[in-house]
C-alpha positions in Angstrom: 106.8 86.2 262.5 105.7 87.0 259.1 103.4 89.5 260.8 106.1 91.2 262.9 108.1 91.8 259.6 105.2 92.9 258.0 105.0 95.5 260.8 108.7 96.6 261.0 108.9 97.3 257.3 105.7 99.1 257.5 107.2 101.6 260.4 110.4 102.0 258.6 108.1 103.0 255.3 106.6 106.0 257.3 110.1 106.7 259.1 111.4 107.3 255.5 108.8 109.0 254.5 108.3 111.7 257.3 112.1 111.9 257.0 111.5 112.9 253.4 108.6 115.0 253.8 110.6 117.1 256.5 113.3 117.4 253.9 111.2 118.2 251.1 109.6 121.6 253.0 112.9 122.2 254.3 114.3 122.2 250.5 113.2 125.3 249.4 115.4 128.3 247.6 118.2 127.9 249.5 121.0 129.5 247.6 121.4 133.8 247.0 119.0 134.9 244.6 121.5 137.0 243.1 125.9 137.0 243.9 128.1 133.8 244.3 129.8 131.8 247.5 133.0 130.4 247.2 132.9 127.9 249.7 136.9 126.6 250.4 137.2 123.5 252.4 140.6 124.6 253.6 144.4 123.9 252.2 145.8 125.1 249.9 144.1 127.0 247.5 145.5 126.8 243.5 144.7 129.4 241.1 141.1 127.9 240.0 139.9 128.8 243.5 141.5 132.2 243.7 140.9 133.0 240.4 137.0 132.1 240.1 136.3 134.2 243.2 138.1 137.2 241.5 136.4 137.0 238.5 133.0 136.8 240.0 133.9 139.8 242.0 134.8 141.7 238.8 138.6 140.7 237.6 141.5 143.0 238.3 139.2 145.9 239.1 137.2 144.1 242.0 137.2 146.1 245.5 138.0 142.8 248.0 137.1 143.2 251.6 139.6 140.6 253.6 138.3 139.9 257.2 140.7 137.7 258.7 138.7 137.8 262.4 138.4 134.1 262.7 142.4 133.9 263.2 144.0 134.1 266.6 145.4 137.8 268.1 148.7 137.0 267.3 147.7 136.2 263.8 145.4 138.8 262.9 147.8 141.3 261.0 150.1 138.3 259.0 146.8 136.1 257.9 145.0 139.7 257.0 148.5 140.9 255.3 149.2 137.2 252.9 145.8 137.3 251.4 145.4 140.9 251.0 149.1 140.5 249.0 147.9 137.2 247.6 145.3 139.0 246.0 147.3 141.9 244.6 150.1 139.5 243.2 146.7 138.0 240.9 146.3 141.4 240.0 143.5 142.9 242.0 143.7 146.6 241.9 141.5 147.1 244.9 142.6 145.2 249.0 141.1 146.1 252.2 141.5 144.5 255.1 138.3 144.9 257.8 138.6 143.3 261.5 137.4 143.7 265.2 136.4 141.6 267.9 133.6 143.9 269.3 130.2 143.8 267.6 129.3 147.7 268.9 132.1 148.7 266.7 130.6 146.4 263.7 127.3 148.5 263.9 129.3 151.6 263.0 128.6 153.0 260.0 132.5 153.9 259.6 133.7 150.5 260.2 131.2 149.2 257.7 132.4 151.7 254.7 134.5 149.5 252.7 131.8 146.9 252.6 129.7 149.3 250.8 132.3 149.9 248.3 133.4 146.2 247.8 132.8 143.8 245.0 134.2 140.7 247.1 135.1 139.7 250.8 137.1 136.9 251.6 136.8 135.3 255.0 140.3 133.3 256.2 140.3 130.3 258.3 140.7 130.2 262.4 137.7 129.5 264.6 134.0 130.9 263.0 132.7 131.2 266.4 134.8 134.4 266.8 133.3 135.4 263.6 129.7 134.7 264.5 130.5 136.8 268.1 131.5 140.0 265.7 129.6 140.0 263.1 126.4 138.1 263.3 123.0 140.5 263.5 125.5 143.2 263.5 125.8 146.2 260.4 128.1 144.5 259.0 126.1 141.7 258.4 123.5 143.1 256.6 126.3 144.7 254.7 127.3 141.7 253.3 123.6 140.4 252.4 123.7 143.5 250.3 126.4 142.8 248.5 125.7 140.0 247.6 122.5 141.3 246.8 124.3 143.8 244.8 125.6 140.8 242.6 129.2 140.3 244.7 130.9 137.2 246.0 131.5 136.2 249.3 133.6 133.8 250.0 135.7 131.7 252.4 137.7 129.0 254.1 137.9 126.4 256.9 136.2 128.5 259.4 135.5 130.9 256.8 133.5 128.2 255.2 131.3 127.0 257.6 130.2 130.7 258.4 129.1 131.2 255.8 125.9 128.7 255.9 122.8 128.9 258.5 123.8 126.0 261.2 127.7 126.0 262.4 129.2 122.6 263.1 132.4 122.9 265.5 131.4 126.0 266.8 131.8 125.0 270.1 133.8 127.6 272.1 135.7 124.7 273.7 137.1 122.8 271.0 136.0 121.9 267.2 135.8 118.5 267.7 132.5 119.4 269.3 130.1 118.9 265.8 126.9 121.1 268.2 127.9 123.8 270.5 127.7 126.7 271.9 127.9 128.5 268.6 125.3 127.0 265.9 124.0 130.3 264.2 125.8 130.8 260.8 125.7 134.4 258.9 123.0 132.3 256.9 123.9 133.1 253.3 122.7 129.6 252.0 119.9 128.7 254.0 119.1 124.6 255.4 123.1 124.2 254.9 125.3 122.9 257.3 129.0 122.9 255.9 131.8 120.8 257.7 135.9 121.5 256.3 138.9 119.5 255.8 137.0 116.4 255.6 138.8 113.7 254.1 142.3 115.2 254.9 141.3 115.2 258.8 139.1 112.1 258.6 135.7 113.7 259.1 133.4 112.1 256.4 131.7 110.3 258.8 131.0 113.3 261.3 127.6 115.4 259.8 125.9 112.1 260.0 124.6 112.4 263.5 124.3 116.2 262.8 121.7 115.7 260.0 120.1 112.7 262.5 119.4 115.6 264.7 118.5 118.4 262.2 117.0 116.2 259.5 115.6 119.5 258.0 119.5 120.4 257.1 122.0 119.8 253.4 125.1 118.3 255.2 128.2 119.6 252.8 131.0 118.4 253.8 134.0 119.9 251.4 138.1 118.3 251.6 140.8 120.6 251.7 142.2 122.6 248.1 138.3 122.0 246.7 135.3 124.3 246.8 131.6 124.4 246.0 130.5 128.0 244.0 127.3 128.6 244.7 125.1 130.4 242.7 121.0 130.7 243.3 120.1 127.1 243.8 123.0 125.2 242.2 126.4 124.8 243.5 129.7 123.2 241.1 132.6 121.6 242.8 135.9 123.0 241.6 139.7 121.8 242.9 141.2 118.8 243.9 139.1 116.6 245.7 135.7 116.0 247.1 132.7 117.0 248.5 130.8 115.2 250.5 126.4 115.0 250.1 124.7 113.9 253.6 120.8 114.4 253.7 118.1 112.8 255.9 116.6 110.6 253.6 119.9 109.1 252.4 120.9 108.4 256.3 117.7 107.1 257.1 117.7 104.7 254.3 121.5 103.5 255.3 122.0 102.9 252.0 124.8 103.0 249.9 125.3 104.8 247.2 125.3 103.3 244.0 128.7 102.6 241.6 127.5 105.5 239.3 128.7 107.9 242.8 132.3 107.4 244.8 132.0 104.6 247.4 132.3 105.9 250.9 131.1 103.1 253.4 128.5 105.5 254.9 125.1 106.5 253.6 126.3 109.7 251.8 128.1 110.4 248.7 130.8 112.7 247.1 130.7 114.8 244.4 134.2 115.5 242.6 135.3 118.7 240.3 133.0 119.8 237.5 129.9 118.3 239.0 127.0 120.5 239.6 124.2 119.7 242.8 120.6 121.1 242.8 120.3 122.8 246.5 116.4 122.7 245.6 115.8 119.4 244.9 119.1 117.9 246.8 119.9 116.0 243.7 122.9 115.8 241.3 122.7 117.2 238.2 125.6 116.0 236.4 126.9 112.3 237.7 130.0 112.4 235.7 132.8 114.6 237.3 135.7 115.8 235.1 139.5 114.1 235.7 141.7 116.5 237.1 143.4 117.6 233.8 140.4 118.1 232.0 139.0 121.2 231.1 135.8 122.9 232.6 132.9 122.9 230.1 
């Protein structure tokens, strides 16, 4: 019996420890060398969100390119219209709204113009597969690698969110309570990343698990609505009003929990609250302590 132990612990040792050596190559530099993400996990959005991505697309005098393409038909023109006016009422100088549904028009060096001007595009909320039909591979898509090579922001949320990361959960065509679909290929501006929305609100925490079980080589991030990750090079910071939840191979194939110094979940994953920073590189936190909600940034 002893023997059989032995044995079992032995081939959960190397099980944990190809898990982490998968990880570990995986882990590279996955964030933009240079520009930010503002990744929004839906909800409502206060003035902290909204007002970090329009300073890190240059203030009042930023050039924001709204694509509201995720939206439905009968949507397209209201959802483009509030955020472009949402923007102007925080005093941005500069609103264009940029959609279409056909990727041939996307390639067009016309269509693509006010991406070349812009400081900042914002994507709303709908269903990213649309997005990833328009836009991915297309002009318009190395348009915005360019920006943000360019030093701009790009930023997004719900759908707009998970877009913006290299594998799409809830991309399925038929519903987005499918976690892999038919639609897994994000616009891959932070690379290894999966990013699931509206987590705790709609009960999701425990949904990327099986996702990372299947691509262990992947960051789960899964981000609750009115909160956001800004991600800059290799470091992200959690800013708004709730969590963000951490999901990574090793942790899931350890089932462990995570310690008191992190939130208890009941799952092997952990969340990170406003004012903590994360490491994309090395999957580890950098600060453990996150700020109380009335307490200022440092």
């Amino acid at each position: 019996m002893k023997t059989i132990k032995l044995f079992a612990f032995i081939l959960a040792a190397l099980s944990l420890s190809s898990v982490q050596a998968q990880t570990q190559s995986a882990a590279k530099t996955v964030g933009p060398e240079k520009g930010a993400l503002v990744i929004v996990g839906g909800g409502a959005m206060g003035p902290e969100i909204w007002g970090r991505f329009i300073e890190l697309a240059g203030g009042q005098n930023a050039n924001i390119v709204v694509i509201p393409t995720a939206g439905e038909d009968s949507s397209i023109v209201s959802s483009g219209d509030r955020d472009k006016n949402r923007l102007l009422d925080f005093g941005v100088k500069q609103v264009t709204v940029l959609h279409t549904r056909d990727p041939k028009e996307a390639n067009q060096e016309s269509f693509v113009a006010p991406l070349k001007r812009a400081t900042g595009v914002w994507f709303i909320g709908g269903r990213h597969w649309r997005l990833a039909d328009s836009y991915l591979n297309t002009l318009a898509h190395k348009e915005l690698n360019a920006l943000l090579a360019r030093g701009g922001v790009i930023g997004g949320t719900s759908a707009g969110a998970t877009i913006l990361g290299s594998f799409m959960v809830r991309g399925d065509t038929k519903g987005n309570s499918i976690m892999i679909g038919d639609h897994t290929q994000g616009l891959d501006f932070i690379h290894n990343v999966t990013i699931d929305q509206h987590v705790l609100r709609r009960n999701r925490q425990f949904d990327l698990i099986n996702v990372i079980k299947e691509r262990p080589e992947l960051l789960g991030v899964g981000i609750d609505e009115s909160t956001a990750i800004v991600v800059q090079k290799n470091t992200f910071e959690v800013i708004g009003n709730s969590f963000v939840g951490i999901y990574t191979a090793e942790q899931i194939a350890s089932n462990a929990q995570y310690p008191s110094g992190q939130n208890s979940t009941g799952g092997p994953f952990y969340f990170l609250g406003r004012g903590q920073k994360f490491d994309l590189q090395t999957r580890k936190v950098i600060n453990a302590q996150r700020l109380r909600p009335n307490e200022p940034a440092k």
